[in-house]
BALOBA-1460 file (C-alpha; in Angstrom, 3 decimals):
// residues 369
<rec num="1" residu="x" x="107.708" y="181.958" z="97.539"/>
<rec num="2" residu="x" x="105.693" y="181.052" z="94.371"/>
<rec num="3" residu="x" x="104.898" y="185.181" z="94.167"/>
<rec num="4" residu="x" x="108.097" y="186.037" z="94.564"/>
<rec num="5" residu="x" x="109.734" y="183.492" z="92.110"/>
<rec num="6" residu="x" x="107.461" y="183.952" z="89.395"/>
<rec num="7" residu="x" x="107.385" y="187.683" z="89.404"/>
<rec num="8" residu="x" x="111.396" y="187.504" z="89.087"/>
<rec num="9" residu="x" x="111.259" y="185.409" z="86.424"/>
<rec num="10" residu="x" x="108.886" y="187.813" z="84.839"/>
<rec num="11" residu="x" x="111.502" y="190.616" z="85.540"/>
<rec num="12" residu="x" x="114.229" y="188.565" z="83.626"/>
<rec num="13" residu="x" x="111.807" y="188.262" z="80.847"/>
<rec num="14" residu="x" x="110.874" y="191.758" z="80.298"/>
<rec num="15" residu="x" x="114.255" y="192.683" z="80.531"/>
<rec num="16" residu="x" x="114.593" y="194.349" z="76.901"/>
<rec num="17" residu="x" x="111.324" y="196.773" z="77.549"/>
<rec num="18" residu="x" x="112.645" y="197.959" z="81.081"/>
<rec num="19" residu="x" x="117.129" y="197.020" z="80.404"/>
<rec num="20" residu="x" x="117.279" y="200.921" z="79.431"/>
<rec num="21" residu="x" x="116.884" y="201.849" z="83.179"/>
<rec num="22" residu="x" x="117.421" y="198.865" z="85.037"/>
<rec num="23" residu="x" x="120.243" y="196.796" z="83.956"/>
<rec num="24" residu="x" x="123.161" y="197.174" z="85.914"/>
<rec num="25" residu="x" x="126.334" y="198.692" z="84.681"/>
<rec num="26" residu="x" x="129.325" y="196.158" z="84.795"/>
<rec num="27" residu="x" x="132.304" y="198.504" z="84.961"/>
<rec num="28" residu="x" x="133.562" y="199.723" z="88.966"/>
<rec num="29" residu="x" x="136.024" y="198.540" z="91.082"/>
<rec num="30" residu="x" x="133.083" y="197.032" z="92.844"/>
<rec num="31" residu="x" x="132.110" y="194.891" z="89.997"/>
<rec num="32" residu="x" x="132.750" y="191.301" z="89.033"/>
<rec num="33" residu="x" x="129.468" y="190.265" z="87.260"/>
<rec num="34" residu="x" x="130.011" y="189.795" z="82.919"/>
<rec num="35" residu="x" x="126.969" y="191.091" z="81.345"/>
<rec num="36" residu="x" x="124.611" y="193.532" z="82.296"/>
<rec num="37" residu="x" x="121.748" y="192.639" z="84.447"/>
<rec num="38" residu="x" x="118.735" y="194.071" z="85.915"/>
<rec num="39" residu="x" x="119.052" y="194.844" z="89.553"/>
<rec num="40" residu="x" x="115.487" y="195.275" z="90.712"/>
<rec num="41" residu="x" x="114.791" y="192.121" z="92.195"/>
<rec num="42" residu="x" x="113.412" y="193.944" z="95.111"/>
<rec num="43" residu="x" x="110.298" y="194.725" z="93.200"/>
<rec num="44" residu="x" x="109.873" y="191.356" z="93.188"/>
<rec num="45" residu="x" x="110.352" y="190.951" z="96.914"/>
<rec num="46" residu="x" x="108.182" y="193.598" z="98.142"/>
<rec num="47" residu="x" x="105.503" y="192.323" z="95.816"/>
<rec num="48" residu="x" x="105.417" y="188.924" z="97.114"/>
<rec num="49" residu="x" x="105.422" y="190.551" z="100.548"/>
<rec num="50" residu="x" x="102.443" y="192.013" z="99.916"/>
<rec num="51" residu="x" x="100.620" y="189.179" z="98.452"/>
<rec num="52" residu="x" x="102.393" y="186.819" z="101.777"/>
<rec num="53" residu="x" x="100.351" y="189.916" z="103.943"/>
<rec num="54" residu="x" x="97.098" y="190.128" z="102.156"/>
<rec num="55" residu="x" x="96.563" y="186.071" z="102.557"/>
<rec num="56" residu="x" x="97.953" y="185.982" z="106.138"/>
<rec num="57" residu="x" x="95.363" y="185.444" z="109.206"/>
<rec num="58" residu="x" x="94.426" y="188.635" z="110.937"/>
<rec num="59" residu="x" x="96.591" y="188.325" z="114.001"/>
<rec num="60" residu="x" x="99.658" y="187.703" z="111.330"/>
<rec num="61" residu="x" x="98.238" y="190.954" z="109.535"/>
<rec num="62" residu="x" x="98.300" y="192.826" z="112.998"/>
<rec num="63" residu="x" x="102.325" y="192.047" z="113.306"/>
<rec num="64" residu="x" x="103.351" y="192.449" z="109.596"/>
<rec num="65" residu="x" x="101.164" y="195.346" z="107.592"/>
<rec num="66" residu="x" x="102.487" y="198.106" z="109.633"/>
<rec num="67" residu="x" x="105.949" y="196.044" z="109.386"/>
<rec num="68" residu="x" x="105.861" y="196.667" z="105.401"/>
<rec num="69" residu="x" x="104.239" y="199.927" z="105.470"/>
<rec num="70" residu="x" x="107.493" y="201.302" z="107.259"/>
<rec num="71" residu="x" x="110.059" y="199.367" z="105.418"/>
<rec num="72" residu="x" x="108.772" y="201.822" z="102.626"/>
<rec num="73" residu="x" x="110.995" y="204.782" z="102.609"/>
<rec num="74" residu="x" x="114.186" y="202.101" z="102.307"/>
<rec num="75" residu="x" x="112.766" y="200.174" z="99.566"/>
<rec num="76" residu="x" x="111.562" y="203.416" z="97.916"/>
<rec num="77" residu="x" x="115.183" y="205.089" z="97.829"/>
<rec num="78" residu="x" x="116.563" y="202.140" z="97.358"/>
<rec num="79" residu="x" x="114.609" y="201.533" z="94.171"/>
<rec num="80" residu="x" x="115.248" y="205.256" z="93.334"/>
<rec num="81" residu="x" x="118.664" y="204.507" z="93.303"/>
<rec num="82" residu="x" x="118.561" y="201.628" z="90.887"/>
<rec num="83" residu="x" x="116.601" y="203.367" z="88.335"/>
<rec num="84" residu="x" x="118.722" y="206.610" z="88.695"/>
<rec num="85" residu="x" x="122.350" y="206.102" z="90.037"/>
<rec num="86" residu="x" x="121.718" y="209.500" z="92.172"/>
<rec num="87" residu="x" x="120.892" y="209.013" z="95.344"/>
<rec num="88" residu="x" x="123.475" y="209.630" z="97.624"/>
<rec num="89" residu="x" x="124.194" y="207.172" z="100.018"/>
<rec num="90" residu="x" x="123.386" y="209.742" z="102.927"/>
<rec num="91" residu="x" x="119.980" y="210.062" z="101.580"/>
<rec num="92" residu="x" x="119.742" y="205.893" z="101.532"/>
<rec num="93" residu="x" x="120.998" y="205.719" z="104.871"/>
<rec num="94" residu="x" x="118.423" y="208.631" z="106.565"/>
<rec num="95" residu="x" x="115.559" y="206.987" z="104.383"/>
<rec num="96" residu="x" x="116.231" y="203.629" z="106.679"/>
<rec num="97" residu="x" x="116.467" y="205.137" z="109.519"/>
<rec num="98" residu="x" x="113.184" y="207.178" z="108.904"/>
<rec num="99" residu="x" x="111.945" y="204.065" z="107.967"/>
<rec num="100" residu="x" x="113.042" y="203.053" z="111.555"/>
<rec num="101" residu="x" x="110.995" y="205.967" z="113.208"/>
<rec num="102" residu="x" x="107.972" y="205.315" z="111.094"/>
<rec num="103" residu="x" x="107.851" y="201.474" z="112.576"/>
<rec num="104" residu="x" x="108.161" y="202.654" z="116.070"/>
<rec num="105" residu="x" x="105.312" y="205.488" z="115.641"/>
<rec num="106" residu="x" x="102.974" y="202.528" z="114.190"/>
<rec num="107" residu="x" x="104.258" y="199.495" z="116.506"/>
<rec num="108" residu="x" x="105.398" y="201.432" z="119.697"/>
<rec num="109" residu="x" x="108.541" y="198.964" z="119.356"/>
<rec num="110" residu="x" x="112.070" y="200.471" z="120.483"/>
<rec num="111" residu="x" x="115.502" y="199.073" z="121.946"/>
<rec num="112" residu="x" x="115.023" y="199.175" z="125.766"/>
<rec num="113" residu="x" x="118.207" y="197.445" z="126.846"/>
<rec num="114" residu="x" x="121.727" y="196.662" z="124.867"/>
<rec num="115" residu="x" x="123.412" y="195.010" z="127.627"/>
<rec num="116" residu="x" x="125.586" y="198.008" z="128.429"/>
<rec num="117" residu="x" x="124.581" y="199.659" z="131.824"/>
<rec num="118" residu="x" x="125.014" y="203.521" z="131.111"/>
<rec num="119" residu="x" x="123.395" y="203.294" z="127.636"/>
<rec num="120" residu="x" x="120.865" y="201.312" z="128.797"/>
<rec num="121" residu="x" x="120.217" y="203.771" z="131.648"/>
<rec num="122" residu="x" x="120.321" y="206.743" z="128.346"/>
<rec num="123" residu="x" x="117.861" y="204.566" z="126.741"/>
<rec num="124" residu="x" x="115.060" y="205.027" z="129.559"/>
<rec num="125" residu="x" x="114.865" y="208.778" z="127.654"/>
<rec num="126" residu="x" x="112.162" y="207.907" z="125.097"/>
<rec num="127" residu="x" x="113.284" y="210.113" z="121.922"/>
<rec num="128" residu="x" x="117.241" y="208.916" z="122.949"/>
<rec num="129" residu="x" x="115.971" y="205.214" z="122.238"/>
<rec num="130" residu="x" x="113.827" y="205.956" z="119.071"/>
<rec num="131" residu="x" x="117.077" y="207.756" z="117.641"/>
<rec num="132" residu="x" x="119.089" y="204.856" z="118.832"/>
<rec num="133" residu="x" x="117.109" y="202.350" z="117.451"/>
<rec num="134" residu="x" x="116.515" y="204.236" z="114.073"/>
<rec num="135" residu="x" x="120.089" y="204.539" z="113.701"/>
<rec num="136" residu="x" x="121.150" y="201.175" z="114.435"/>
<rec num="137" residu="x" x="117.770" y="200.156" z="112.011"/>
<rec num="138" residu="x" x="119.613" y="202.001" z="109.608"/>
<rec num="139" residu="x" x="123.134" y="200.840" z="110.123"/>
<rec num="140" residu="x" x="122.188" y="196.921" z="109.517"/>
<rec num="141" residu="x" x="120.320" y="197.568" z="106.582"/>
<rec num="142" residu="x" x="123.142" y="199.622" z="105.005"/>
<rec num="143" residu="x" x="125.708" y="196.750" z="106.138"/>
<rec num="144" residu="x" x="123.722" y="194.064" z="103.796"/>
<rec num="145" residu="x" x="124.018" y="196.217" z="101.115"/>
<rec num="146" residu="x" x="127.394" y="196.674" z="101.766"/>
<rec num="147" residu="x" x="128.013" y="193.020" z="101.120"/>
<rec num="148" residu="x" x="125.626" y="192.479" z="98.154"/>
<rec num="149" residu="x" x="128.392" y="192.173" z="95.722"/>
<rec num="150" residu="x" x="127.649" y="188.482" z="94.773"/>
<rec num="151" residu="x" x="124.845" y="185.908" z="93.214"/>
<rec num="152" residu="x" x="123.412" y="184.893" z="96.706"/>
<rec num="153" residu="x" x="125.572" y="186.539" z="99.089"/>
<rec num="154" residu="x" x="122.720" y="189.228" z="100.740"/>
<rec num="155" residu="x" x="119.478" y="187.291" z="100.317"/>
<rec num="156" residu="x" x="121.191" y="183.821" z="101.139"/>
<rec num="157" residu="x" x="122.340" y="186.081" z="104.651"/>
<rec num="158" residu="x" x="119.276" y="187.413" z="105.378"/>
<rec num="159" residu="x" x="117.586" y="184.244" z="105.049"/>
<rec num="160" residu="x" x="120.346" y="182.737" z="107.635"/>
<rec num="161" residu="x" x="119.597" y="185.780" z="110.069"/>
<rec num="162" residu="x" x="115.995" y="185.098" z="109.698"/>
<rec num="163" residu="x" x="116.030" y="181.541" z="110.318"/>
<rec num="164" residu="x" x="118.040" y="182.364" z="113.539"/>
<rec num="165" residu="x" x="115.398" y="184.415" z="114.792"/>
<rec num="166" residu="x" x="112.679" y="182.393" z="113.939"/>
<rec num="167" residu="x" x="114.062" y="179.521" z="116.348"/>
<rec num="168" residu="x" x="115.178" y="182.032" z="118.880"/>
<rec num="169" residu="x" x="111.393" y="182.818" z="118.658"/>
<rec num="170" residu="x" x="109.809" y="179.856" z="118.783"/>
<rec num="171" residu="x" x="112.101" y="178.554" z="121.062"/>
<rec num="172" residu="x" x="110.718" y="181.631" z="123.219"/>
<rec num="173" residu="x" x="107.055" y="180.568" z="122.661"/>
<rec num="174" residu="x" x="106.455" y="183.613" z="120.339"/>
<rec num="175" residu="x" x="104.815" y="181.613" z="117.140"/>
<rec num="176" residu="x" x="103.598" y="184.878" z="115.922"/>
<rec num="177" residu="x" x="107.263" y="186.497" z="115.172"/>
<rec num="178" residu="x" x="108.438" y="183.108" z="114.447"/>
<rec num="179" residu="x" x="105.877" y="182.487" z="111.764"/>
<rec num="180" residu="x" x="106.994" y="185.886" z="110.193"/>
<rec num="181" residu="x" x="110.272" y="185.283" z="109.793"/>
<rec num="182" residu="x" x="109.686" y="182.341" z="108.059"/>
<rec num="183" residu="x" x="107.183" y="183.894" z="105.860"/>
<rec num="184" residu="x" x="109.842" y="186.250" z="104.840"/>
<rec num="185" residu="x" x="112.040" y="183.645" z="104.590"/>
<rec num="186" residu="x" x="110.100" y="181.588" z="101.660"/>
<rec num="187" residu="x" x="108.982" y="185.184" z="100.114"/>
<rec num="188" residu="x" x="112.891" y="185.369" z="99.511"/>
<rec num="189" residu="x" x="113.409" y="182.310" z="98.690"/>
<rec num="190" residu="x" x="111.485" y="183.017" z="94.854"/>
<rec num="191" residu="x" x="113.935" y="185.759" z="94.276"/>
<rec num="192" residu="x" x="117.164" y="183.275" z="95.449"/>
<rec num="193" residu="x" x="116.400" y="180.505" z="93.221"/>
<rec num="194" residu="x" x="116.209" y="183.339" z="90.208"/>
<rec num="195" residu="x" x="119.499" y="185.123" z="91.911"/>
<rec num="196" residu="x" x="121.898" y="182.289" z="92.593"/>
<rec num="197" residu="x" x="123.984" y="180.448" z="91.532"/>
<rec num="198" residu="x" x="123.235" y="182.351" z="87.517"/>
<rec num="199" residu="x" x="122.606" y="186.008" z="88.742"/>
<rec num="200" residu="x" x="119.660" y="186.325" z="86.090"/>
<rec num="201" residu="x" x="118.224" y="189.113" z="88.501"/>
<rec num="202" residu="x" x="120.186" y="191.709" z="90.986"/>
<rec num="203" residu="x" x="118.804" y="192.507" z="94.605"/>
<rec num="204" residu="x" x="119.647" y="195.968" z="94.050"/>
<rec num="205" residu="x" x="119.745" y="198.609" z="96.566"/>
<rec num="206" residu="x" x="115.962" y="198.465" z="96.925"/>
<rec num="207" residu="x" x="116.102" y="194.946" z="97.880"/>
<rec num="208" residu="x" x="119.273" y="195.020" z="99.883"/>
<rec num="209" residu="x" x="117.512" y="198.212" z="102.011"/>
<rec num="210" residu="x" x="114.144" y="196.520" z="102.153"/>
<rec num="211" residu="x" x="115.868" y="193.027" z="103.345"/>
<rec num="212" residu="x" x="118.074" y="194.697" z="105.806"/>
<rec num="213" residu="x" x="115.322" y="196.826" z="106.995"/>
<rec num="214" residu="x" x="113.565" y="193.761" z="108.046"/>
<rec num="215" residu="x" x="115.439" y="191.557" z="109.263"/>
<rec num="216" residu="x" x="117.112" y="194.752" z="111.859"/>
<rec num="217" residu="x" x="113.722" y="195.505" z="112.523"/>
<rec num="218" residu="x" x="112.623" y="192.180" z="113.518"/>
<rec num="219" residu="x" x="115.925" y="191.822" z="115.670"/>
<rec num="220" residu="x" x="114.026" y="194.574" z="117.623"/>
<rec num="221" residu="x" x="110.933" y="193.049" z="117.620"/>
<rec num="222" residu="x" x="112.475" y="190.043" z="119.397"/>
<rec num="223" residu="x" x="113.867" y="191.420" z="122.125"/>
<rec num="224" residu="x" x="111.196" y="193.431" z="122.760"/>
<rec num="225" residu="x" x="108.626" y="190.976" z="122.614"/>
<rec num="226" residu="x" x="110.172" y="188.556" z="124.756"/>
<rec num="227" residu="x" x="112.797" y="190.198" z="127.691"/>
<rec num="228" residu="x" x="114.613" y="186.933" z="128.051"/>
<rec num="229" residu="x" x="116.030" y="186.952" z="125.102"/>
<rec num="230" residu="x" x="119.577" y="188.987" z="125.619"/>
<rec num="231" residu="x" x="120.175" y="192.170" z="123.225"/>
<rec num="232" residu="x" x="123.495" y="189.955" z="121.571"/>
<rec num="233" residu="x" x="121.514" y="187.191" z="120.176"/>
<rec num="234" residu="x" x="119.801" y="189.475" z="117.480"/>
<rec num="235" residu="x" x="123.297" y="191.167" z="117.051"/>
<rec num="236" residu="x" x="124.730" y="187.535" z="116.712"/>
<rec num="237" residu="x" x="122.375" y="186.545" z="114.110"/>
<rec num="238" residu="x" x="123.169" y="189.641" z="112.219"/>
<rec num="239" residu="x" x="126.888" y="189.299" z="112.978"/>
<rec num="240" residu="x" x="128.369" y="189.279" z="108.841"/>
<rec num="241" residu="x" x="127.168" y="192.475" z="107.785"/>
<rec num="242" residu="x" x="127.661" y="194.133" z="110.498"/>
<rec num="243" residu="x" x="131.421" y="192.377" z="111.342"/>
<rec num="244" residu="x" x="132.079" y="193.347" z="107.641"/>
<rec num="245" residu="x" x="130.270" y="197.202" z="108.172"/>
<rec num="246" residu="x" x="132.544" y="197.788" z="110.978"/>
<rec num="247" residu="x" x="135.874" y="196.347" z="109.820"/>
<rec num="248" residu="x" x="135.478" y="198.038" z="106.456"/>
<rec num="249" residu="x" x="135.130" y="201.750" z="107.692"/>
<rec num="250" residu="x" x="137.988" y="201.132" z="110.138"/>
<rec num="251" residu="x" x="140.105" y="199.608" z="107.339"/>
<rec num="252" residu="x" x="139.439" y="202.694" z="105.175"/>
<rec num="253" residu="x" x="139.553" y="205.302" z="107.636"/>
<rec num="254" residu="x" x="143.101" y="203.453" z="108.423"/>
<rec num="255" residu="x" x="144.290" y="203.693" z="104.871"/>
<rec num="256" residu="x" x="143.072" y="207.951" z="105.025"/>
<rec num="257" residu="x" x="140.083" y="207.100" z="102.442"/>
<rec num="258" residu="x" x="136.598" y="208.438" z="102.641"/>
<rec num="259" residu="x" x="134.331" y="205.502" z="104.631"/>
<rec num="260" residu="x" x="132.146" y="205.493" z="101.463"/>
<rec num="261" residu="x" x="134.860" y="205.055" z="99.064"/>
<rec num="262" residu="x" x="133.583" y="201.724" z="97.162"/>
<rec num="263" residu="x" x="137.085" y="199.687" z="96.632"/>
<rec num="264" residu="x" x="137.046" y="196.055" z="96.352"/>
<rec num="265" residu="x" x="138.865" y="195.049" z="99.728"/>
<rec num="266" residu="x" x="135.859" y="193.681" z="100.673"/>
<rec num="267" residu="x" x="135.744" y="190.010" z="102.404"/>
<rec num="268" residu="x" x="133.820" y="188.643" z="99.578"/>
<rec num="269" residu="x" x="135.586" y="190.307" z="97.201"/>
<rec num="270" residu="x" x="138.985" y="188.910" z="98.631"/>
<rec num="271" residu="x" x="137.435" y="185.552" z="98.545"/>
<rec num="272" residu="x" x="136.775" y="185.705" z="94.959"/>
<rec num="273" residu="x" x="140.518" y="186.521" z="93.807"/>
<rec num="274" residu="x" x="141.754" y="183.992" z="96.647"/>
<rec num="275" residu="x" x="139.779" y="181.172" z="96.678"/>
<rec num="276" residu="x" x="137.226" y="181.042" z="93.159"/>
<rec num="277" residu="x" x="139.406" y="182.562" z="91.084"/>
<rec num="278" residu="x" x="142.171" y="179.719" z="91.511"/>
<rec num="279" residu="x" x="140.777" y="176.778" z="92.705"/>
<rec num="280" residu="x" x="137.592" y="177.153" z="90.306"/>
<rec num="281" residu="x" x="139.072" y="178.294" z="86.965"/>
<rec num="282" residu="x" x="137.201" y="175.395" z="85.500"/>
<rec num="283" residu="x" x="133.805" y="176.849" z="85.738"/>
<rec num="284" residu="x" x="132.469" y="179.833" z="83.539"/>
<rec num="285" residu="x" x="132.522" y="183.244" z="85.732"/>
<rec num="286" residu="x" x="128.777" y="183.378" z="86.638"/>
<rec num="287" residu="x" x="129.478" y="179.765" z="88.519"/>
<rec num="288" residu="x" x="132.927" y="181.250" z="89.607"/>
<rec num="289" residu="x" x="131.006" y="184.257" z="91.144"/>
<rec num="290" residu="x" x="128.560" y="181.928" z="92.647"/>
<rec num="291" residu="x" x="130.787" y="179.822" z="95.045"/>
<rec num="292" residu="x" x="131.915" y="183.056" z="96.532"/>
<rec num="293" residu="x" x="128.988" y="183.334" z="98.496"/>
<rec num="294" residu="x" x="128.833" y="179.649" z="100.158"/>
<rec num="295" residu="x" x="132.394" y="181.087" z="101.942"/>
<rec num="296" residu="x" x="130.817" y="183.938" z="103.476"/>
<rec num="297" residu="x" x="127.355" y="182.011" z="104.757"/>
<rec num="298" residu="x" x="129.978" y="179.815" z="106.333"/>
<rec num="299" residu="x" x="130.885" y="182.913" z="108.447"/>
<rec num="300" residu="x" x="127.714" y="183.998" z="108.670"/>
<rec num="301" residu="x" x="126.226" y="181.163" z="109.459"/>
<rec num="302" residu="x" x="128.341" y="180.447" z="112.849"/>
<rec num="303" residu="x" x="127.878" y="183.410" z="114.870"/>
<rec num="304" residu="x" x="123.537" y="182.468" z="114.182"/>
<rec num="305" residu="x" x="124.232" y="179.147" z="115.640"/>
<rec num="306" residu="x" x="125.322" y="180.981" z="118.599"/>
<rec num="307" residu="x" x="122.657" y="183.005" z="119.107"/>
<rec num="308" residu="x" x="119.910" y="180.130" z="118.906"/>
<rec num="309" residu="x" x="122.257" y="178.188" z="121.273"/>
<rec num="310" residu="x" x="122.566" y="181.149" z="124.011"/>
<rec num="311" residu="x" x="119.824" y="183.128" z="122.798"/>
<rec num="312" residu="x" x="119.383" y="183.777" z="126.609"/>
<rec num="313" residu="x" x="122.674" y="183.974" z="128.178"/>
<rec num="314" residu="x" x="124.455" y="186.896" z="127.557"/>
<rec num="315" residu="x" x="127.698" y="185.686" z="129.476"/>
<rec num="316" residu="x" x="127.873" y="183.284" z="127.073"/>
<rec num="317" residu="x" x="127.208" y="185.714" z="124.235"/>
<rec num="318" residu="x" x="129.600" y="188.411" z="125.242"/>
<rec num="319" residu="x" x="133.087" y="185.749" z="124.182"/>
<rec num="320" residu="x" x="130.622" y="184.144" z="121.311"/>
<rec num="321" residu="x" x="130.421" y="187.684" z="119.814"/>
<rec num="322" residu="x" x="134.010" y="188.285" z="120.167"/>
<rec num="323" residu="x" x="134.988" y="184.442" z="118.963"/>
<rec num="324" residu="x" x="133.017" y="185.067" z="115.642"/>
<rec num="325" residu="x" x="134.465" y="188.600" z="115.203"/>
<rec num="326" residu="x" x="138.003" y="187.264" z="115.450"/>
<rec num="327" residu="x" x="137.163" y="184.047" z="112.674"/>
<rec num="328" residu="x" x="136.145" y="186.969" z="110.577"/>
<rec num="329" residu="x" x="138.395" y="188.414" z="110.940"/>
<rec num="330" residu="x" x="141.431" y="185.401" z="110.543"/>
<rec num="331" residu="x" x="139.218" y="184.278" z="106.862"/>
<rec num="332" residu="x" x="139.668" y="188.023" z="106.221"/>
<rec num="333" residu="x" x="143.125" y="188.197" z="106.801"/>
<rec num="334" residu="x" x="143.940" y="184.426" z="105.309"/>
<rec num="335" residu="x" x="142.390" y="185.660" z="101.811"/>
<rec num="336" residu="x" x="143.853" y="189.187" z="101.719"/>
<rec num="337" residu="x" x="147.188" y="187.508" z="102.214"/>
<rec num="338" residu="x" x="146.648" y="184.410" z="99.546"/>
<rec num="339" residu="x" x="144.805" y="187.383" z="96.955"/>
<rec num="340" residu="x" x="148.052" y="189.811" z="97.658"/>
<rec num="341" residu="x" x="150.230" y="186.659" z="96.945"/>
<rec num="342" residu="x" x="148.322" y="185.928" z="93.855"/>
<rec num="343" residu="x" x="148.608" y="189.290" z="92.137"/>
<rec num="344" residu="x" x="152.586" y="189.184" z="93.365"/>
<rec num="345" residu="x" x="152.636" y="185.748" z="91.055"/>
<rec num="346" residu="x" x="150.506" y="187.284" z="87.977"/>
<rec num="347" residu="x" x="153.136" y="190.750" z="87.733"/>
<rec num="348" residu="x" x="155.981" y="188.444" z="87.755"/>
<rec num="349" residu="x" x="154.480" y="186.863" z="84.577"/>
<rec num="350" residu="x" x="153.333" y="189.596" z="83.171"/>
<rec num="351" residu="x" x="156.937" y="190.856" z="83.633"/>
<rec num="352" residu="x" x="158.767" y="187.948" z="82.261"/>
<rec num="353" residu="x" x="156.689" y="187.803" z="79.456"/>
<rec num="354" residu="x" x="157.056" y="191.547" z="78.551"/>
<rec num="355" residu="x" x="160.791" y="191.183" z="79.119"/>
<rec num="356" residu="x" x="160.735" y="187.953" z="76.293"/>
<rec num="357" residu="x" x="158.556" y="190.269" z="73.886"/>
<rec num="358" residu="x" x="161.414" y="193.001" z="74.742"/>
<rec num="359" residu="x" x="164.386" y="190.580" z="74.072"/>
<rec num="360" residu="x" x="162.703" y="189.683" z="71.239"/>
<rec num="361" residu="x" x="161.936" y="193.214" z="69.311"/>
<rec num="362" residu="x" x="165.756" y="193.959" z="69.872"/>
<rec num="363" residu="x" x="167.470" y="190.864" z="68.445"/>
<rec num="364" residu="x" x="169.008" y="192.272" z="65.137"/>
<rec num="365" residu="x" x="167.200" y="190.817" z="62.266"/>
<rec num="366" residu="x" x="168.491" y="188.298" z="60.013"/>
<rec num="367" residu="x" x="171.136" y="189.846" z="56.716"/>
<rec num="368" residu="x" x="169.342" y="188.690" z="53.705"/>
<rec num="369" residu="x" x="172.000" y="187.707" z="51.223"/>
């Protein structure tokens, strides 16, 4: 953590010798933050990783080196993508999944079982799984950068993921895996403090790919470390970003937009114009930005309860995954209706004060005598 939080604060510092190619802009419909900012926190991450893997014991080496080497293609694009503003997301979303493939060539890891009889029985087909679980690899990571879009929002997530496998873990008698999700826990913890509630330093797509990379990849690594642990608990603990993945391309693909159309119909968006921006006018926007995020852990948070509670029990899992996908998706539907209601009540002033300035203009003016 100490790493991580001092190189960030190092980034902030330097700002005006690297700001030409790493602040981010703050015009898109995407946007909320005020000033620009750089958004290459993830340097600071994967730094901090390293150091977190050079001091770790050997056995702790054995489970995380090759771990980092393969998150490397996601962070690298990522990065590239900060820096540049020109890689396309297709490129992003391959470079994840090939980061997916390179893990399973070092670590022999792959998704055996999902719960779901005649994929499962696909899955026994060795290259079928290590495209399976490269693509889903790559669909979790792109889902947390999906919802980094506030101070907080996709670290503060990953760390509640993480912290949800870590028990499952240990709760499993796997001290190894639990001891590495923890690690990656406090490495991200430096960046946080640095991140939230201020936003003095981005995640950026490099962190956002490197994060998701790793905690999808450990997911994996759970399950197929320790067979009693159902396939849903992992997807449980990743439930937010992947609820929010899902619902997002249907919603667009509803409305007869492209799926990677950036708009800002996002949850956390929603929550901002619905819930900050009204009941916390008081505070300056960064603060305003900040309580967004404590909203969405809320949502996040419960479906990673569930897993540690029926980490085992997939009957119990099954309705737990479909409970949590329906509160998502009632908070979704209770701030799109309160932000629609809110912009309904700012046109009708903006209305009635255009028609006074109209009134106004036309009164005849006064006969001087």
């Amino acid at each position: 953590m100490t790493v991580s939080l001092v190189f960030s604060l190092v980034l902030v510092a330097t700002t005006r010798w690297h700001g030409r190619f790493t602040l981010d802009a703050t015009r898109g419909v995407q946007k909320f933050h005020s000033a620009p900012t750089p958004r290459i926190g993830g340097l600071a991450i994967i730094f901090g990783l390293f150091v977190a893997c050079a001091l770790s014991s050997d056995a702790q080496q054995d489970l995380f080196a090759p771990l980092l080497l393969a998150s490397l293609p996601a962070f690298l694009f990522g990065i590239a993508e900060d820096l540049t503003r020109r890689v396309s997301i297709g490129a992003r979303l391959l470079a994840t999944m090939a980061s997916g493939v390179l893990c399973w060539a070092l670590t022999d890891v792959h998704i055996l079982e999902t719960g779901l009889g005649p994929l499962d029985a696909a899955l026994a087909w060795l290259p079928l799984s290590v495209l399976f679980t490269a693509f889903a690899v790559g669909g979790v990571a792109n889902a947390v950068n999906i919802i980094d879009g506030f101070n907080g929002l996709a670290s503060g997530t990953v760390v509640i993921g993480l912290v949800a496998l870590g028990f499952i873990a240990d709760g499993c008698g796997d001290a190894e895996l639990a001891r590495l999700c923890f690690l990656i826990c406090a490495v991200t913890a430096g960046f946080f403090l640095v991140n939230f509630p201020f936003g003095k330093l981005f995640l950026g797509d490099g962190g956002a790919y490197l994060l998701g990379f790793l905690l999808s990849w450990l997911s994996v690594m759970l399950v197929y470390r320790n067979p009693d642990v159902s396939p849903w608990a992992p997807l449980l603990a990743c439930a937010y970003p992947v609820f929010e993945t899902v619902f997002t391309i249907a919603r667009r693909l509803w409305c007869r937009r492209h799926p990677g159309q950036p708009d800002s119909c996002h949850l956390h968006s929603l929550v901002k114009i619905a819930i900050t921006g009204r009941y916390f006018r008081a505070f300056s926007a960064p603060l305003r930005n900040a309580f967004v995020s404590p909203f969405c852990w809320a949502i996040a948070a419960v479906p990673a309860w569930l897993a540690v509670r029926f980490a085992g029990n997939t009957p119990a899992l099954l309705p737990a995954t479909l409970a949590s996908f329906a509160l998502y998706l009632g908070f979704y539907w209770y701030v799109a209706h309160a932000a629609r209601a809110r912009r309904r009540r700012a046109m009708r002033s903006q209305a009635r004060v255009a028609a006074s300035i109209a009134a106004l203009a036309a009164e005849p003016e006064p006969v001087q005598s």
